[in-house]
N, C-alpha and C positions, 0 to 999 in steps of 0.2 A: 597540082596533080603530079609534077614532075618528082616533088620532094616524096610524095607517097609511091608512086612508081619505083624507084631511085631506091624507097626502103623494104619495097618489096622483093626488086630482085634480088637487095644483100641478105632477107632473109631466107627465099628459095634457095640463094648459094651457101646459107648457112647451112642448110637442110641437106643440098647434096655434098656438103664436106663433114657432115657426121657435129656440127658444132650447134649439140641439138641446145645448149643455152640461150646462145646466141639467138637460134631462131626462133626460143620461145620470147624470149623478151621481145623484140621486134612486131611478132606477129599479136603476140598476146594485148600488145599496146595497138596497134592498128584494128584491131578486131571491139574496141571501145568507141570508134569510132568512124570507122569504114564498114561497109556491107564486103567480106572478104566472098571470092567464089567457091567453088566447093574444093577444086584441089587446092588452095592456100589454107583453109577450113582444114581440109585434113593433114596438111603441114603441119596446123596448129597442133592439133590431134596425138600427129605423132612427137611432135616436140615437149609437148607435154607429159605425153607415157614417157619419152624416155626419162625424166626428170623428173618421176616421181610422184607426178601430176595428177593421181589417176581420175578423179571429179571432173578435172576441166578437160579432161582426156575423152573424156565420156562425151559430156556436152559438147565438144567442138565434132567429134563424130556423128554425134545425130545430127545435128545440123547437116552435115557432109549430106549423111542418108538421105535427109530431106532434099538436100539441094539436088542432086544427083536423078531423085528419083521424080521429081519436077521436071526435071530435064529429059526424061524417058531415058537416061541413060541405066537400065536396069542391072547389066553386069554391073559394071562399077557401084551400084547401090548393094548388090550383092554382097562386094567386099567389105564395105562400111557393118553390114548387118553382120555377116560372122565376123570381123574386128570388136562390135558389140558384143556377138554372143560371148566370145571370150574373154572381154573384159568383164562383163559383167558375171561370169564366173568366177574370177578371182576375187572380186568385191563380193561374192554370197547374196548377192542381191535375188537372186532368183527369177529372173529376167533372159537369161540366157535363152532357153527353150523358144520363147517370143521371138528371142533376137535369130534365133537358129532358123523355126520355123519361115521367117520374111526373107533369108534368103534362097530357101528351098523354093518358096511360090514364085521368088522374082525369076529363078532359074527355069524354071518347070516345063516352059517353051522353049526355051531357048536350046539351040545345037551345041555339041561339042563345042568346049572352051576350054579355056585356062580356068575362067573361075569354075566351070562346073570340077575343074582338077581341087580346089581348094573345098567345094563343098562336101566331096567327094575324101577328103583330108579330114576335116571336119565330125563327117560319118564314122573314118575309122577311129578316132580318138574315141568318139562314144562308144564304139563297140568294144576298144579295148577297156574302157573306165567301166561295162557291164561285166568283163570277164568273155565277151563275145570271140573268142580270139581267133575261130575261120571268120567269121563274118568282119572282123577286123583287118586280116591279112589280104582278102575279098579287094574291098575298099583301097586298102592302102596300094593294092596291084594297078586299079582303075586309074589311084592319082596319078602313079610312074608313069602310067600307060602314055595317059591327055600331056603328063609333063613332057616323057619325050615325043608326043604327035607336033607338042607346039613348041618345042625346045625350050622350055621352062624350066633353066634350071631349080629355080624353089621350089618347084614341084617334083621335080625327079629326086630332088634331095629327101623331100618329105617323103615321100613314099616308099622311099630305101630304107629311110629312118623307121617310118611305123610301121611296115612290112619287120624289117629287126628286129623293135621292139616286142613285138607281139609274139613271134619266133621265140624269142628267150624268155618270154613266159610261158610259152608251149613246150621247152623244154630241146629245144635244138638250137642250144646255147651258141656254138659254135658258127653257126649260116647266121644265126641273127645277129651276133656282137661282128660280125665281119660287112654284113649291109651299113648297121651304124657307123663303123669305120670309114666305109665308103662315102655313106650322108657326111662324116665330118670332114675329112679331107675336102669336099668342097666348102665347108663353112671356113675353115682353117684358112686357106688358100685365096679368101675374099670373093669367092663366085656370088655369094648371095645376098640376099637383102640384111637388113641388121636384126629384124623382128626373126626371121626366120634362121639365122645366124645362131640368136639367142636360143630358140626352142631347139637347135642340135646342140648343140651345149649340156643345156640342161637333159636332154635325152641322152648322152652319153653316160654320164655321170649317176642318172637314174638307171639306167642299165645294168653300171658297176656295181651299185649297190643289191641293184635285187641278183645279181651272181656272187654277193660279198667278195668282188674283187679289190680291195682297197687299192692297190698299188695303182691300179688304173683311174678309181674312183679320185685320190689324192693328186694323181696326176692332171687329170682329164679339168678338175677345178679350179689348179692353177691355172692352167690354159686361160679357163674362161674369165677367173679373174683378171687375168693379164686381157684380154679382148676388152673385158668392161671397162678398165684405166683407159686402155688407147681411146674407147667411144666417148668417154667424160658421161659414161651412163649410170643413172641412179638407180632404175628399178630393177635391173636383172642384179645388180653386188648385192642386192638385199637377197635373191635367191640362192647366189655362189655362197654367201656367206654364210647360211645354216647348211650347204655342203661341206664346204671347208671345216666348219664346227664339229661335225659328226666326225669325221679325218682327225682333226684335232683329237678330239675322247677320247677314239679306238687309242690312238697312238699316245695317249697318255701327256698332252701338253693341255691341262682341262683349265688353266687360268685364263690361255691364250682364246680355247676354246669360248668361253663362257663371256670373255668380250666381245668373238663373232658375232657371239647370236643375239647379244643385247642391240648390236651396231644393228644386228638384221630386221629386229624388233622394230626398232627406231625407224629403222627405213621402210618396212611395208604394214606395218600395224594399219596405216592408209591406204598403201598403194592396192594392196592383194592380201585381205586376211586369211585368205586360205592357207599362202604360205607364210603369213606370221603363227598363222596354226602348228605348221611344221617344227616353226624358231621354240615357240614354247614347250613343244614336247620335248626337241631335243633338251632344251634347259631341263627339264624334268630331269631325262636321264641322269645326265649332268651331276645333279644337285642329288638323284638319289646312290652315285654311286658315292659322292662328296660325305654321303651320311648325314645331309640336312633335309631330316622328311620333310618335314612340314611346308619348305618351300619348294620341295617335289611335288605335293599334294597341289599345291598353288597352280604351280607350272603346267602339270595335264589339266586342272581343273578349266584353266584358261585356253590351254588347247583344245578341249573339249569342246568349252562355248563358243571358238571361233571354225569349227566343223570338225577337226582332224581326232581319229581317232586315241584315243589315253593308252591302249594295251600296244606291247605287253607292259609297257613303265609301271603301269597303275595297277596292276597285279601282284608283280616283284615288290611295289612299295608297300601294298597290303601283307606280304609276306613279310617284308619287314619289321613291319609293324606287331606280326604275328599272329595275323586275323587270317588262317589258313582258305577256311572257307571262302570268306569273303575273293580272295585270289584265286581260288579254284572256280567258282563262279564266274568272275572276271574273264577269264581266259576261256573256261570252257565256250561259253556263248560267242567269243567273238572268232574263234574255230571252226563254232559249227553251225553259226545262223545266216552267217553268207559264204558264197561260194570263192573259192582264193586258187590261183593262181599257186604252183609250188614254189617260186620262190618266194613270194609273199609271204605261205605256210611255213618258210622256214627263219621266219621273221621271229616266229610266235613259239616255235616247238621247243627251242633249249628251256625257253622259261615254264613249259607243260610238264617239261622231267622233271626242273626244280622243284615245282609247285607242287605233283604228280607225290614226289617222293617224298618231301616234306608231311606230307598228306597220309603216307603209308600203302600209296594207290601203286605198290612195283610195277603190276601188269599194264595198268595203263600208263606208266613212265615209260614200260619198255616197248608199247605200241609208240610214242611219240620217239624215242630212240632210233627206232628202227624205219620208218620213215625219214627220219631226219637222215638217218648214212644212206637213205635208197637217193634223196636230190641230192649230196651231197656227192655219192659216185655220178650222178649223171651230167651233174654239172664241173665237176673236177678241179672247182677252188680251194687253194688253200685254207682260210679261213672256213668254209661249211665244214669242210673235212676237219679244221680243229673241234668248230662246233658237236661234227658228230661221234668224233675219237673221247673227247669231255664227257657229252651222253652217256655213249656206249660206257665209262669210265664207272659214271655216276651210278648207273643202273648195275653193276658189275657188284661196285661197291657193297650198294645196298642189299643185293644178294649173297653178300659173304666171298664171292670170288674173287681173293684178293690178286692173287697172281693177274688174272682178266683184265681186274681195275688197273693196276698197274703199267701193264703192255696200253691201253688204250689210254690214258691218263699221262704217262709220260711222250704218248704221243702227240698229244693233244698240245702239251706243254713247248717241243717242241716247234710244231706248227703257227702256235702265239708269236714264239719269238720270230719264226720267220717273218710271219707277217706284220710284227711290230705290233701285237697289241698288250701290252704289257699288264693290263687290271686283269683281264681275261687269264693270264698263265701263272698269274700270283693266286686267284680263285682256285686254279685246277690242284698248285700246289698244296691250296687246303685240304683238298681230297686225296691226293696222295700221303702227306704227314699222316691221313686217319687210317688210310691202306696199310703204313709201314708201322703204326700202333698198332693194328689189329693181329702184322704177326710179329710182334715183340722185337721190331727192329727203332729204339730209340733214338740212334743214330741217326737214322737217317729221317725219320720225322722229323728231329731237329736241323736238320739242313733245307727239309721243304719248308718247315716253318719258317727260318729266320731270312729264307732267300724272300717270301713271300710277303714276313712281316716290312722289309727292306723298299719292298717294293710300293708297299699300301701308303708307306709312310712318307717317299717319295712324291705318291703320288697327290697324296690327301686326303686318303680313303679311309677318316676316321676309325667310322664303324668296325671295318677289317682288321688296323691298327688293335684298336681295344681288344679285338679278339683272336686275335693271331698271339697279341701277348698274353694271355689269359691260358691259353692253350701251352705257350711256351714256360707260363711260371707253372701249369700242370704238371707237365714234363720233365721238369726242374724237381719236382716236388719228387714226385715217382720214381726220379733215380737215384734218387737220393744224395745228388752231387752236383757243384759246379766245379770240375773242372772238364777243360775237351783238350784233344791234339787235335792240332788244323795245323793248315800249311798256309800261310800270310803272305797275298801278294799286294803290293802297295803300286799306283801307277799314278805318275804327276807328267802333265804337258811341260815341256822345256821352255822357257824363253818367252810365256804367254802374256807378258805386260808389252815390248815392243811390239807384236804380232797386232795386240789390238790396237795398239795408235798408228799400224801401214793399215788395218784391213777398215777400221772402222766399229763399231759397237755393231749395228746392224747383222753386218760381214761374219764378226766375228760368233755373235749368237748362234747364227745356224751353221757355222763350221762346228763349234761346241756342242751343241746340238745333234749334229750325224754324228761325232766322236761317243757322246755319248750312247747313243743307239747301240752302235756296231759295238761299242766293250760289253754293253751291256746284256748284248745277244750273245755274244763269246761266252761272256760269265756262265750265261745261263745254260750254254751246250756242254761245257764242262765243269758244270755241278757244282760254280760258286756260288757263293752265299754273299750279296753285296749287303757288308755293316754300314761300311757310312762313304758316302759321296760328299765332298768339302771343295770348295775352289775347284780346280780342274785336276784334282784325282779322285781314285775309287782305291779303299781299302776294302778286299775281299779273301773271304775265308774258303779254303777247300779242304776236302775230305782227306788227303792224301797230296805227296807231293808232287806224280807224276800228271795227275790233273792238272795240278799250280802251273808246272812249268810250261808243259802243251799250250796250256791255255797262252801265258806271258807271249812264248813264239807266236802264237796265232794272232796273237793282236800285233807283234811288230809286221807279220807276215802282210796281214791285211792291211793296212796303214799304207804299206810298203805297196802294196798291187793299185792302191789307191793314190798314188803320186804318181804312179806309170800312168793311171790311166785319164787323173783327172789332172794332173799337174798338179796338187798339193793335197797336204794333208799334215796334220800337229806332228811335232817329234813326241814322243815321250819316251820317260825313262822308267822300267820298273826294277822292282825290288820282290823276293822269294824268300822266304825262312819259313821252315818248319820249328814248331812248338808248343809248349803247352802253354794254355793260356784259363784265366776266370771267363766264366760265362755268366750272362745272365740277361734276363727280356732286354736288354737295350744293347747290348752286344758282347764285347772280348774286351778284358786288362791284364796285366802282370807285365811281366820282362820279357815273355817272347812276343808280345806285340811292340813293344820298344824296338826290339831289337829290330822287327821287320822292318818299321817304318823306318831305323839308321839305315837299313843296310839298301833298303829302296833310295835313298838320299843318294847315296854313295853314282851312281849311273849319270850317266850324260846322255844326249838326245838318241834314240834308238838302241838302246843298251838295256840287258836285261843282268842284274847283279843278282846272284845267288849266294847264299851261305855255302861252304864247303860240303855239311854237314847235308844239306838239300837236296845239293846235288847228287851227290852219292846214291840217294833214295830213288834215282830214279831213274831204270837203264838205257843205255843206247843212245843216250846226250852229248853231245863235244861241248867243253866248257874251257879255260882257258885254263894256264896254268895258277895255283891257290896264290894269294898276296894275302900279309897279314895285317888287320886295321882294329884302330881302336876308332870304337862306335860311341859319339855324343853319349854320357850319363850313361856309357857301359863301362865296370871296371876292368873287366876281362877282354881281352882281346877277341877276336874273329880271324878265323880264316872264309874270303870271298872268291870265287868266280864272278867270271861274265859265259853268259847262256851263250851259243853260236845258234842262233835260229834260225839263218840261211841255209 
């Protein structure tokens, strides 16, 4: 008896030091052969959920139930019951309601408590999963209430939390994303249980999303991923990680993405298919922006059969496909045959213009437009607002007002890059190229197309690639020329082979990583056209030289504000030439891309080298005084500046 005593307390102290491994092995082996009581039973229980367990998770809780409620101890049977309900929600079992309803009856006598706070938590979640959202916010007041009567913290937190929640689907974005705030800061801070920990986590992060705040949403994930490493917890990384995936997409790292969501797969396909239901849609996405239907088609098909709804994926892919109808159907029904919450709705609306217009349907494109900028103003994120400036763009378009399209379309474009989503502002660009066709400006079509094409191709986005260059040999064809003047800036990291053997491969990725972001949002606010990314440079094209060189300063500018404030950041050196140059669908040749890339050579860390010639084109610059160079496999000599961008 002493040696099982003796194993028991190390596995209770495994339980309260979060080493939920440890105390599954331990208890899981004692439990083959000892009659455990009920809270060692629900040790097991929970050591199990965390690990992944969800079966034996299940079964050591009913046991709990049983034992508990033998005992007449009915609260505490309480909690075992909605633990049930909820688990066996995630398993789709269909059990829940059972498991709901036996805590409601064990309660039903009983006075003011803590758990009537949690049944009461319970209530609201279903009211907000009906769309119920006073009746939800009701509920979630009563949990706060009972949490601060009995100073429960996990209950005050919950009730901040789903009171918020519900608030920002009601549309008073602002009071609600500030309760969830306050719910986290107690998770953050370690006030509360780990199960309830988990569920403000993942409430924040579902918050961000239905306000399309990525910046938050991205952040808020890490968070939680970093909590789930500290717990050594299996089941909630399986949920961080089809968030982080989606983060991933928007932001355009879809390789990194697409192993998320496999890892996620892997991990709750058992645990919770409801949110493997999630992992598979997003793969959908994924794969149909990849330009691989058919294992898009796969991807919703199987999120489908594990609950979670296929739209809008499964409509855009029918679009793709070019089965109009078939997408228009898609979408219309799942609009208008249940009732949706407006952020929800605006889940759904950009793909109702696409579909809408594709269709010929303007009116009702421009009913889903206009809706879309009404949640879009009331919620004041950046990302709805690119969604709804793209709309507005789209619908502009298709009515012939180009000027319209254009004001809302380059704002849309804009807006992407702020908030990093780069497939999204390469799309929009397609709609501008057709803008600046429509009024005879081939120039500048050709600058939204090749920044666009650059972009797809970047990213992987076949489909777009094919047809961004198909468009661009149109273009080609129509003016009856290849040559262009552009102004060629070249930019290479200084010294980037020691840098990664101090920082590490790791280290070094996602410093490479923001570097690339921030040039590549630069590029984009003044109107380059990125040809080719190689090693740790960007050779990029612009219109004019005054752009080129703005831009050059702007990125040593920014680099620079980012060593004030973070302590580091890449040196780089660039290079500026104006010239004519060949064009054609894969980019720019001749001698004045030569020439650019010497004269970009030529710079040391933080330095921007100009052509003489460059410089001149562009007023109101200090440059230094001319030096003359011969340029690698140039026979003629140069005259160079250095840019003063301070």
């Amino acid at each position: 008896m002493t040696e099982i005593s003796d194993r028991l307390e190390h596995a209770r102290g495994a339980l309260a030091g979060k080493e939920w491994q440890e105390a599954y092995e331990v208890l899981a082996e004692l439990d083959r052969t000892e009659n455990l009581d009920a809270d060692d039973l629900n040790g097991l229980a929970d050591a199990a959920w965390w690990t992944g367990r969800m079966d034996e998770s299940i079964e050591a809780r009913t046991r709990t139930y049983a034992a508990r409620l033998e005992r007449g101890e009915h609260r505490a049977a309480s909690m075992s019951a909605l633990r049930l309900a909820r688990d066996h929600e995630l398993k789709r079992s269909g059990l829940q309601g059972a498991w709901f309803a036996r805590a409601e009856r064990l309660l039903a006598d009983e006075d003011d408590c803590p758990e009537q706070g949690f049944l009461e938590r319970a209530r609201s979640r279903l009211a907000l999963a009906a769309g119920d959202l006073d009746a939800a916010i009701a509920h979630a007041e009563r949990t706060l209430d009972l949490g601060s009567r009995f100073q429960n913290r996990d209950l005050m937190a919950l009730g901040l939390h789903d009171k918020g929640s519900a608030l920002v689907r009601q549309g008073d974005a602002e009071t609600g994303l500030a309760l969830i705030d306050e719910a986290t800061v107690a998770a953050v801070s370690g006030e509360l249980n780990p199960f309830v920990t988990g569920i403000i986590y993942c409430g924040v992060i579902a918050a961000s999303f239905d306000v399309a705040d990525l910046g938050r949403a991205g952040n808020w994930t890490e968070a939680a991923k970093r909590w789930c490493e500290r717990q050594s917890i299996s089941g909630f990384p399986g949920v961080c990680r089809v968030n982080r995936a989606e983060v991933m997409r928007l932001r355009g790292s879809w390789p990194e993405a697409e192993e998320e969501i496999r890892k996620a797969v892997a991990e709750l396909n058992e645990f919770a298919p409801s949110v493997a239901a999630s992992a598979f849609y997003e793969l959908g996405e994924l794969q149909l922006r990849m330009g691989d239907l058919a294992a898009a088609e796969e991807s919703f098909r199987q999120a489908h059969g594990l609950g979670a709804g296929p739209q809008p994926g499964l409509a855009l892919l029918r679009l793709a496909n070019g089965d109009v109808d078939a997408a228009r159907r898609g979408l219309r029904r799942v609009l208008s045959d249940e009732p949706r919450d407006r952020p929800s709705r605006a889940r759904f609306l950009p793909a109702s213009v696409e579909i809408s217009l594709a269709a010929g349907e303007i009116a009702e494109a421009r009913a889903a437009s206009e809706e879309l900028a009404e949640i879009a103003q009331d919620y004041g994120t950046p990302a709805l607002a690119a969604h709804a400036a793209a709309a507005a763009g789209a619908v502009a378009l298709a009515e012939g007002e180009t000027d319209s399209a254009l004001r809302d379309l380059h704002r849309a474009i804009r807006l992407y890059q702020e908030v990093e989503t780069p497939y999204e502002a390469a799309r929009v660009r397609l709609l501008a190229a057709e803008a600046y066709g429509l009024e005879g400006d081939a120039d500048a079509a050709e600058l939204e197309l090749r920044a666009a094409h650059a972009t797809f191709d970047r990213l992987g986005a076949m489909r777009e690639v094919r047809r961004t260059a198909e468009a661009l040999g149109r273009l080609a064809a129509t003016a009856g020329g290849d040559r262009a003047g552009r102004t060629f800036l070249y930019t290479d990291i200084c010294d980037s082979t020691p840098l990664v053997e101090a920082m590490g491969d790791e280290a070094w990725a996602g410093l490479v990583g923001w570097h690339d972001r921030t040039l590549r949002a630069l590029f984009g606010e003044y109107g380059g056209e990125e040809v080719e990314h190689s090693g740790d440079g960007f050779f990029v094209a612009f219109p004019d030289a005054k752009r080129a060189v703005e831009c050059a300063a702007a990125v040593q500018r920014r680099l620079a504000a980012h060593r004030r404030t973070n302590g580091f950041a890449p040196e780089v050196r660039i290079g500026v030439h104006a010239a004519e140059a060949s064009r054609s669908a894969a980019g720019y040749t001749g001698k004045g891309v030569h020439e650019a890339a010497r004269v970009g050579a030529l710079g040391g860390p933080g330095e921007i080298y100009a052509s003489l010639t460059t410089a001149r084109l562009v007023d109101g610059i200090a440059y230094s005084e001319p030096q003359t160079v011969r340029l690698k496999g140039i026979s003629e000599p140069v005259d160079v500046v250095t840019i003063d961008w301070r």
